[in-house]
PAMIBA-518771 format. One line per field, with one value per residue: residue number from 1; residue in three letters; y, x, z of N, C-alpha, C in turn. Coordinates in Angstrom, 2 decimals. Atoms other than C-alpha are relative to their C-alpha. Example, Ala and Ser with C-alpha at 12.3 -4.5 7.8 and 13.67 -1.06 7.14 Angstrom:
REM residues 2
num: (1_2)
residuo: (ALA_SER)
n_py: (-1.19_-1.19)
n_px: (0.89_-0.82)
n_pz: (0.00_-0.06)
ca_py: (-4.50_-1.06)
ca_px: (12.30_13.67)
ca_pz: (7.80_7.14)
c_py: (1.20_1.09)
c_px: (0.90_-0.77)
c_pz: (0.00_0.73)
This chain:
REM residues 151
num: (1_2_3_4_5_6_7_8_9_10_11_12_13_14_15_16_17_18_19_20_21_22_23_24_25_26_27_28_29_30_31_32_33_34_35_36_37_38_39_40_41_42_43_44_45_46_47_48_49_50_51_52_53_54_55_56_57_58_59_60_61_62_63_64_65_66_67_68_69_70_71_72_73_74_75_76_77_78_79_80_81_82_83_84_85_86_87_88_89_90_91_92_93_94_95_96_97_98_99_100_101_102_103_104_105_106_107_108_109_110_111_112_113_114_115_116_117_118_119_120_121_122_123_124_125_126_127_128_129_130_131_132_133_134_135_136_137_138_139_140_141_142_143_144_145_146_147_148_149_150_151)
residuo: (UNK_UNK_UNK_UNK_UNK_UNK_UNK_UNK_UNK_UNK_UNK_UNK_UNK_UNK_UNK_UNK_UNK_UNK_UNK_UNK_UNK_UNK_UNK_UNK_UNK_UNK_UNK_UNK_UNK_UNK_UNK_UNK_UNK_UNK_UNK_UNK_UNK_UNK_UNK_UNK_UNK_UNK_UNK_UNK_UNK_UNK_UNK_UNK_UNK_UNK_UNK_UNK_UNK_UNK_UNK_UNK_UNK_UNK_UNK_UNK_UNK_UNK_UNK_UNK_UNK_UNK_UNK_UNK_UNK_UNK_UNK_UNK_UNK_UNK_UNK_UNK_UNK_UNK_UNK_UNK_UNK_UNK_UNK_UNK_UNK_UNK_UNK_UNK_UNK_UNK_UNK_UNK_UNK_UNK_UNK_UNK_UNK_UNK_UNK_UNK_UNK_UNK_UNK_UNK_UNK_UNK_UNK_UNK_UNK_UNK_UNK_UNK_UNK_UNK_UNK_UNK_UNK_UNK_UNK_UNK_UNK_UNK_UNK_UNK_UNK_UNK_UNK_UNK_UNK_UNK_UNK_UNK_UNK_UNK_UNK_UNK_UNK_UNK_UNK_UNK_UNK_UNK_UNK_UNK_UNK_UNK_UNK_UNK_UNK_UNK_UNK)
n_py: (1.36_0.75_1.21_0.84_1.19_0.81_-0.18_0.04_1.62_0.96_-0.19_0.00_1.06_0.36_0.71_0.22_-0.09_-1.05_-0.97_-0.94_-0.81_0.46_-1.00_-0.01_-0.98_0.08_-0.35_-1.51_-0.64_-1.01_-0.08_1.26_0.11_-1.42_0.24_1.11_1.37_0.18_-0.11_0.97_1.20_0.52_0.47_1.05_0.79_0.29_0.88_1.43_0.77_0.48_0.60_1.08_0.42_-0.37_-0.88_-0.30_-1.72_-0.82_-1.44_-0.40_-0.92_0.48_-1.00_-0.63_0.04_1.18_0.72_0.18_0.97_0.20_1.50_0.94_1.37_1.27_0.67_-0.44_-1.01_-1.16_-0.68_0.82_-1.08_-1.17_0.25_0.58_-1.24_-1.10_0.66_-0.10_-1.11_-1.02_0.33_-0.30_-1.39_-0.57_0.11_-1.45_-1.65_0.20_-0.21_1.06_-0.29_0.22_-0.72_-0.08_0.07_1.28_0.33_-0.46_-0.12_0.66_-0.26_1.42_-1.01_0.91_-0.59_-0.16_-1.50_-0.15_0.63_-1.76_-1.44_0.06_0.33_-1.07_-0.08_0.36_-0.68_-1.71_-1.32_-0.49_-1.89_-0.80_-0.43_-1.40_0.49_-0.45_-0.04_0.72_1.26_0.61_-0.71_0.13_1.27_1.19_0.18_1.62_0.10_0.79_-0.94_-1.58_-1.11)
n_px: (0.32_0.62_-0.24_0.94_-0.59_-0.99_-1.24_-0.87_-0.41_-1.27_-1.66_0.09_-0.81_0.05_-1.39_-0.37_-1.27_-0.31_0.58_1.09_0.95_0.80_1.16_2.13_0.16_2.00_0.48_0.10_-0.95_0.53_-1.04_0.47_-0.84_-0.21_0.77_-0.42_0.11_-0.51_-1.93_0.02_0.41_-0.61_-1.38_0.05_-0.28_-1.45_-0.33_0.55_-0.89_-1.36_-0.06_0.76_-1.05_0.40_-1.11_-0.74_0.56_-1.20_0.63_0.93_0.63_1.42_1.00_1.22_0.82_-0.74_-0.86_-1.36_-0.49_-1.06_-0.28_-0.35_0.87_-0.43_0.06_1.12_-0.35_0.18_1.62_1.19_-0.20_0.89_1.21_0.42_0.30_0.81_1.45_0.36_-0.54_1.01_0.92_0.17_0.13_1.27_0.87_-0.63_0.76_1.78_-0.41_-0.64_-0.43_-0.89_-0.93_-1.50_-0.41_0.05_-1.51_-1.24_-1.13_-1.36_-0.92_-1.20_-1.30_-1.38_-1.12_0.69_0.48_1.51_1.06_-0.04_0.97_0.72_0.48_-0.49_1.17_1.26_0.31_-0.28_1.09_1.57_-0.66_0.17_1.08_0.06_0.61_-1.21_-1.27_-0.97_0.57_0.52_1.52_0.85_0.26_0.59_-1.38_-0.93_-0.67_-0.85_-1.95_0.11_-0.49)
n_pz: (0.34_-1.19_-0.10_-0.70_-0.79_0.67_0.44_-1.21_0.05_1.36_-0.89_-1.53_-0.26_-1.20_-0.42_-1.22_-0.61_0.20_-1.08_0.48_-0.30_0.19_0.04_0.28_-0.12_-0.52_1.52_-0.04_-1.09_-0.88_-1.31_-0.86_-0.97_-0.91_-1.21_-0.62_0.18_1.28_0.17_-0.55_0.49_1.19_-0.52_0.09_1.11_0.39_-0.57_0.19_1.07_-0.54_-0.11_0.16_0.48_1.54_0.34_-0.94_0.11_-0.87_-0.36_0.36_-0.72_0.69_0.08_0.17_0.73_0.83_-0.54_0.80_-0.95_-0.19_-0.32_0.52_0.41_-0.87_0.51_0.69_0.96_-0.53_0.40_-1.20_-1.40_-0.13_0.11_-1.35_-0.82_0.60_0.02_-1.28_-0.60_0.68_-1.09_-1.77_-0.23_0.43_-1.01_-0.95_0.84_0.80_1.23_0.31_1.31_0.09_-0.58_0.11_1.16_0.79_0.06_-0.81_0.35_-1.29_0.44_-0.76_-0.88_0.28_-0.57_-1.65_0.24_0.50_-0.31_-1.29_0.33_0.25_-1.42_-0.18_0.70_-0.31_-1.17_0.40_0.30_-0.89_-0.31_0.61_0.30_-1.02_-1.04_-1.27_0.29_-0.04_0.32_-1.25_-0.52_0.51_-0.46_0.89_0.53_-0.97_0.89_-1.08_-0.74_-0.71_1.04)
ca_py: (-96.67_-98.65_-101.89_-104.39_-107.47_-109.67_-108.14_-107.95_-111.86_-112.12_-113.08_-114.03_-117.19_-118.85_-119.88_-121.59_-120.31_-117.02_-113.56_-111.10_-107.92_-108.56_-105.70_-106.07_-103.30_-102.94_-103.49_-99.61_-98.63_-98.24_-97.86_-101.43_-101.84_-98.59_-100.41_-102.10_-105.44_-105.46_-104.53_-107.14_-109.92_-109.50_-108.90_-112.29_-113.58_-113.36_-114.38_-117.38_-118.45_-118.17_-120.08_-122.91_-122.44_-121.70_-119.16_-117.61_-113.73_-110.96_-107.79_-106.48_-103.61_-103.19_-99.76_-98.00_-99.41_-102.13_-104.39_-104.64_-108.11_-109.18_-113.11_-116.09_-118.79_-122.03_-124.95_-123.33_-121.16_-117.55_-117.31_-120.29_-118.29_-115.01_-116.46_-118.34_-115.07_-112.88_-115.72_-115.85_-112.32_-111.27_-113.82_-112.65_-108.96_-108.99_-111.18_-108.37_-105.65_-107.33_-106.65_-108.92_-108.42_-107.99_-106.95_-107.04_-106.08_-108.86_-108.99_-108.19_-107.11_-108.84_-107.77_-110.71_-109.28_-110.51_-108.84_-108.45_-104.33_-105.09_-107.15_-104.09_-101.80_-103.65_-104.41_-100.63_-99.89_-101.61_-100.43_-96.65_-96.37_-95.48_-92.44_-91.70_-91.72_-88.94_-91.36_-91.22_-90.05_-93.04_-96.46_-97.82_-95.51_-96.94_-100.30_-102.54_-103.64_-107.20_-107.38_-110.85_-108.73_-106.04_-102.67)
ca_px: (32.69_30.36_30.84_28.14_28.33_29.14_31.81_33.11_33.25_35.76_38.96_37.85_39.82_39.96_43.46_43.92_45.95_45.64_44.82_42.25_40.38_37.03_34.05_30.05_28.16_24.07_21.63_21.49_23.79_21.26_22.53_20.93_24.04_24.04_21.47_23.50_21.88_22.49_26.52_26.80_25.21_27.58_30.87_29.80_29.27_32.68_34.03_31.90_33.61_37.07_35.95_34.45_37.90_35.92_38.37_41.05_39.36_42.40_40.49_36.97_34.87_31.10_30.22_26.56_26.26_29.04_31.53_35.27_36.79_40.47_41.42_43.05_40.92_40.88_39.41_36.40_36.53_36.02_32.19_30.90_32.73_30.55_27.57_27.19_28.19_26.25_22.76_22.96_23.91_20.81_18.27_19.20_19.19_15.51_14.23_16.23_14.69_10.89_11.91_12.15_14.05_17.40_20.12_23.38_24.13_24.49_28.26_31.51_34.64_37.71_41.45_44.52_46.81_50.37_52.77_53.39_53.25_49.97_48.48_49.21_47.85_45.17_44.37_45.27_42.41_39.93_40.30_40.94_37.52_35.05_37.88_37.94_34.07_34.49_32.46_35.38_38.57_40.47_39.08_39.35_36.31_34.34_32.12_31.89_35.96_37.88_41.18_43.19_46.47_46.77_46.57)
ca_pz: (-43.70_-41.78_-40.39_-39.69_-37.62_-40.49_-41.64_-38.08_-38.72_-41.86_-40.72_-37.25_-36.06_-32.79_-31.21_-28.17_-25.17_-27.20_-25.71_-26.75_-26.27_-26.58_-27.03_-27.07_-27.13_-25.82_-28.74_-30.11_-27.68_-25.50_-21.50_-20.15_-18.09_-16.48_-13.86_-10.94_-11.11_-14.75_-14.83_-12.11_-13.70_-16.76_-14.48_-13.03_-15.78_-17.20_-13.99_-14.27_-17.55_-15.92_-13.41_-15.10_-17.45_-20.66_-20.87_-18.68_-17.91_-16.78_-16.96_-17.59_-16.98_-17.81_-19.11_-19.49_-22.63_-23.65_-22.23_-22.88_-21.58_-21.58_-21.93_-23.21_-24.89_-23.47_-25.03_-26.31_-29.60_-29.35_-31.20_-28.69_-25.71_-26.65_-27.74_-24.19_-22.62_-24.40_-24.41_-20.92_-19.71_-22.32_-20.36_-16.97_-17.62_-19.53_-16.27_-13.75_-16.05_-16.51_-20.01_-22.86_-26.51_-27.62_-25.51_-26.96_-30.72_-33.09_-33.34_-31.46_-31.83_-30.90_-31.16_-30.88_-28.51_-30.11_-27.82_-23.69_-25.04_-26.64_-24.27_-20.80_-23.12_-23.90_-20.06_-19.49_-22.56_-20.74_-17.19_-18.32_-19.81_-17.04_-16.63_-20.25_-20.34_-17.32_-15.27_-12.30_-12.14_-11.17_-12.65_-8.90_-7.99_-10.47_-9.43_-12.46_-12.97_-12.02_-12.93_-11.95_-10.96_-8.62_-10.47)
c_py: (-0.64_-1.41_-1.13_-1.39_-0.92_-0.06_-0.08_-1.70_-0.34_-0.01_-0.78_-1.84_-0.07_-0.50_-0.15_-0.02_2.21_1.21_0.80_0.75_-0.51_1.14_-0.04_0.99_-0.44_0.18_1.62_0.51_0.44_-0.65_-1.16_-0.42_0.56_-0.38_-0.74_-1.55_-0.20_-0.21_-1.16_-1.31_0.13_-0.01_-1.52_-0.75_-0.52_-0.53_-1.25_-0.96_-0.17_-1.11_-1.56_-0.54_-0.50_1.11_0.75_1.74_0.74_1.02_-0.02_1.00_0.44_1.07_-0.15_-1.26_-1.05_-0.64_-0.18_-1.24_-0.19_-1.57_-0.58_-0.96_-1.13_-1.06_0.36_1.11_1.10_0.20_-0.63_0.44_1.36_-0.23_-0.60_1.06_0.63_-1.19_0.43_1.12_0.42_-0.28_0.77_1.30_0.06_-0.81_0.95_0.71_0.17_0.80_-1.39_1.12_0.31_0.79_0.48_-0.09_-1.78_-1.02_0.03_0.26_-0.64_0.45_-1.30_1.05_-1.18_0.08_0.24_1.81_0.25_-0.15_1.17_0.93_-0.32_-0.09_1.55_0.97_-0.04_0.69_1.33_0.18_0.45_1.61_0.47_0.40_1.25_-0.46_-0.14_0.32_-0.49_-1.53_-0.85_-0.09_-0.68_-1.96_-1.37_-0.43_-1.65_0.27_-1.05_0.16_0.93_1.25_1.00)
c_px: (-0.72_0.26_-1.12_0.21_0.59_0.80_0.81_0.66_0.92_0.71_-0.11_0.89_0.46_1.35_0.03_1.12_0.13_-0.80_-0.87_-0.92_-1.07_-1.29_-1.33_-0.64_-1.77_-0.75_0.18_0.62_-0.77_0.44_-1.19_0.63_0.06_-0.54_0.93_-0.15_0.26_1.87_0.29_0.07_1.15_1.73_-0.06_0.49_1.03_0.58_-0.10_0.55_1.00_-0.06_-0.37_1.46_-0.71_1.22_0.76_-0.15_1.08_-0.45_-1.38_-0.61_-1.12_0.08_-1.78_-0.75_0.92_0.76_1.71_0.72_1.45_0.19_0.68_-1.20_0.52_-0.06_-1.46_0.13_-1.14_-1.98_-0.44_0.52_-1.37_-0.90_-0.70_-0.09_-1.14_-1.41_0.10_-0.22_-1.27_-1.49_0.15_-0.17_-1.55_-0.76_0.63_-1.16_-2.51_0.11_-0.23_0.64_1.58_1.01_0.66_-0.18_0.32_1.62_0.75_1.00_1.02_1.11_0.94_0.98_1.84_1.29_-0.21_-0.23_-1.65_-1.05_-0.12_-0.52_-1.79_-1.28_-0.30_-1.40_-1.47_-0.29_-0.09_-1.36_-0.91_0.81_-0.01_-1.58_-0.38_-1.51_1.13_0.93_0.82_-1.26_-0.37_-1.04_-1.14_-0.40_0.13_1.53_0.12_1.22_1.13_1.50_-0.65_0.04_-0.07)
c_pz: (1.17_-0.01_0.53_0.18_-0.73_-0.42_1.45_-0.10_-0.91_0.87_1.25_0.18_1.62_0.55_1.61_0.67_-0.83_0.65_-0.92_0.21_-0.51_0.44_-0.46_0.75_-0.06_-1.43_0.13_0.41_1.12_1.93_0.71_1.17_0.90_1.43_0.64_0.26_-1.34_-0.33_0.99_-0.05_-1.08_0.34_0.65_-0.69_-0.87_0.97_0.32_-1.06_0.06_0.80_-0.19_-1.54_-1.23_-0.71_1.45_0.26_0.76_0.14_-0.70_0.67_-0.94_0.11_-0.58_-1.42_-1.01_0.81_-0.76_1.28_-0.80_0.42_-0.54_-0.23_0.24_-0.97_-1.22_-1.36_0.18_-0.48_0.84_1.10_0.19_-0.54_1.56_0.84_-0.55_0.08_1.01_1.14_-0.29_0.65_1.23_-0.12_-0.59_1.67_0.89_-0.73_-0.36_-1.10_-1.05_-1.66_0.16_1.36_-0.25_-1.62_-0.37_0.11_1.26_-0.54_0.58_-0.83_0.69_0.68_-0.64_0.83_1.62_-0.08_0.01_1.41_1.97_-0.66_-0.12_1.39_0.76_-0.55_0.84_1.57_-0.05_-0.49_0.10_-0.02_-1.76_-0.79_0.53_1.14_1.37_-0.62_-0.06_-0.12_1.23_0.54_-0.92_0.24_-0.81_-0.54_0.85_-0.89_0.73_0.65_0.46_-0.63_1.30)
């Protein structure tokens, strides 16, 4: 079954104070990130929305060719959170790249984290998967992570 971005949208619902994985993936899948000024600009970038307390960011880590972030929503609801990320991330990487056109797929995915089980695995998820791409062995080694606890 395939899923395309609008269907990613039934259901979707914004709750503030609530937590949530959060996955956008490079138009095509193609590896835009992979460049160091690129992955950079979009770990920023999420840190930029914590601190400006658009949302409260606890983990993220920018692969090759998608992003998987880790948060609570603040006051802002979750489509105008990742539309701001995702506009702005998509400007700055086509001027980096002397590029222009899409960046970032249409959609996203997001999961509600309901549980403190869920929400360590889900933090766990996201840092684990430069090692289960077999880009390092230990997530530490790898450059493109924040995570606001010590791991």
């Amino acid at each position: 079954m395939s899923y395309s971005s609008s269907r990613l949208r039934n259901g979707r619902c914004s709750q503030t104070g609530h937590a949530y994985l959060l996955t956008t993936c490079c138009h095509r899948r193609g590896r835009l990130l992979e460049h160091a000024g690129a992955a950079w600009t979009v770990l920023e970038s999420a840190k930029w929305l914590d601190r400006e307390r658009r949302w409260q960011l606890i983990a993220v880590v920018v692969m090759p060719d998608h992003v998987h972030l880790v948060g609570s929503l603040m006051d802002v609801p979750l489509t105008a959170l990742m539309h701001s990320f995702k506009g702005h991330t998509a400007h700055a990487i086509n001027a980096l790249q002397g590029r222009s056109g899409r960046v970032w797929q249409a959609g996203y995915h997001d999961r509600s984290i309901r549980s403190d089980a869920a929400f360590r695995a889900s933090i766990d998820y996201c840092l684990q998967n430069p090692v289960r791409a077999g880009l390092v062995e230990d997530f530490r080694d790898y450059p493109y992570w924040w995570c606001r606890w010590e791991v």
